[in-house]
C-alpha positions as a printed Julia matrix, in Angstrom:
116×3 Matrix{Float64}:
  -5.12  -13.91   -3.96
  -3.32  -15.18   -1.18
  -1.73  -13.12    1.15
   1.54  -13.91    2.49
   2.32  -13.7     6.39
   4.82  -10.5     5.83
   1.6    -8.66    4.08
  -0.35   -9.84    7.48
   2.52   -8.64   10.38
   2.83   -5.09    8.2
  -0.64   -4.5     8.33
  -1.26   -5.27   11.96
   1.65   -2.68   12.81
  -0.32   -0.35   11.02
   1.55    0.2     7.71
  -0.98    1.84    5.53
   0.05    0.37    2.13
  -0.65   -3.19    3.65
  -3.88   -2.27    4.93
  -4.54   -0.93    1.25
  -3.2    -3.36   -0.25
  -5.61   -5.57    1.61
  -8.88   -3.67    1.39
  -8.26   -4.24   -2.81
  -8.56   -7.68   -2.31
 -11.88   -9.37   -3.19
 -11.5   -12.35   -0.32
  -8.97  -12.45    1.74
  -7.43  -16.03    1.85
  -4.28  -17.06    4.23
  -2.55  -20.57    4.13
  -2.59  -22.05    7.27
   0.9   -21.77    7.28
   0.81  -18.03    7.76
  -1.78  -18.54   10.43
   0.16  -20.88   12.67
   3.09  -18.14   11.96
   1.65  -15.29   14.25
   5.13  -14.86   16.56
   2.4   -14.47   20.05
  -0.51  -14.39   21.6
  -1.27  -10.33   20.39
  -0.84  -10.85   16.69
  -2.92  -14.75   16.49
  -5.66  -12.49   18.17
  -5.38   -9.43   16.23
  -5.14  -12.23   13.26
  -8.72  -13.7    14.22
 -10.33  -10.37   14.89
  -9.05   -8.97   11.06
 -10.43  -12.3     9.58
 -13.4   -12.2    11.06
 -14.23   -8.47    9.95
 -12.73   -9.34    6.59
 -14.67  -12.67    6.45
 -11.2   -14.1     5.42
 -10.73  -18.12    4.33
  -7.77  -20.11    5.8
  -6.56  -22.63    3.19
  -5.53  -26.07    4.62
  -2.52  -28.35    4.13
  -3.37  -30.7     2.1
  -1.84  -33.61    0.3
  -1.18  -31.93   -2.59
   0.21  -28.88   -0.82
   2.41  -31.16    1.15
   3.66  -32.93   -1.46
   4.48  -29.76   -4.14
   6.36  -28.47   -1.02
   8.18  -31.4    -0.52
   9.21  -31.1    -4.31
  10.27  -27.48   -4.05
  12.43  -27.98   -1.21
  14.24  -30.86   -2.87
  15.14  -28.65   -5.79
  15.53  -25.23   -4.55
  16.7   -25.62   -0.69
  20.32  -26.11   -1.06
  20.35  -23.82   -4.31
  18.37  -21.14   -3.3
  17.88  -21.32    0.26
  14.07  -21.53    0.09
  12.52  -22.03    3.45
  10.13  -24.16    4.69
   7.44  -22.3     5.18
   7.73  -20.28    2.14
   7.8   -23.67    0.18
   3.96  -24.2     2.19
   2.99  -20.8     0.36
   4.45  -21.1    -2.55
   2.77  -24.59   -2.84
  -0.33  -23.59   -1.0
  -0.79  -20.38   -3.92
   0.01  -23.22   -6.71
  -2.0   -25.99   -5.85
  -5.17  -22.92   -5.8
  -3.92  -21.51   -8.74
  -3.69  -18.33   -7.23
  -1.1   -15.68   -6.99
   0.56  -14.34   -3.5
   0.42  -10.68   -2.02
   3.68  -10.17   -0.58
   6.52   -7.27    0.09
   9.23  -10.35   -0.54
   9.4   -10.89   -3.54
  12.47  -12.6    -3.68
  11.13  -15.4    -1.53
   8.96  -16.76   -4.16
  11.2   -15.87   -7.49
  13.22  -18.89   -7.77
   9.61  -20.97   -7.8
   8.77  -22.4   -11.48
   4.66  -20.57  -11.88
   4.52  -18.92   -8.67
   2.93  -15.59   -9.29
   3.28  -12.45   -6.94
């Protein structure tokens, strides 16, 4: 499963039903997208120290990744408003064949296979 940046932020501010919601989880696997996303210095640390203890896997941009979000954004920007780094998720979760943990759905229900 991978676990979308909102599912990250609610469980560092101490929302228990994100920290449930991620002690279910098998692995815990992030797209380097919601990595990078941590807003300051406090939540990229409290990031590293909740991977570490969850032995969590980042997933890198790859090619493939790159080039299914380049797709998405060509046909859902302007007609859905997707953003870019949702599109990096989204495509991220795809290319792994994976579905995403997140309390936004909406973000990823315009995207053709995209599971949440």
């Amino acid at each position: 499963m991978l676990v979308d940046t909102d599912v990250l932020i609610w469980h560092l501010r101490g929302y228990a039903q994100a920290t449930r919601q991620l002690d279910a989880l098998a692995q815990l696997q992030l797209s380097a997208v919601s990595y990078l996303g941590m807003r300051n210095k406090a939540e990229l640390l409290a990031v590293k120290q909740m991977m570490q203890r969850r032995q969590a896997t980042i997933l890198p941009m790859t090619e493939a990744i790159t080039q299914q979000a380049i797709a998405l954004m060509e046909a859902l920007t302007l007609s859905y408003g997707l953003q870019m780094g949702d599109a990096l998720i989204a495509s991220t979760a795809l290319v792994h064949q994976m579905p995403i943990l997140t309390g936004n759905v909406k973000h990823f229900s315009a995207i053709p296979g995209a599971a949440c």
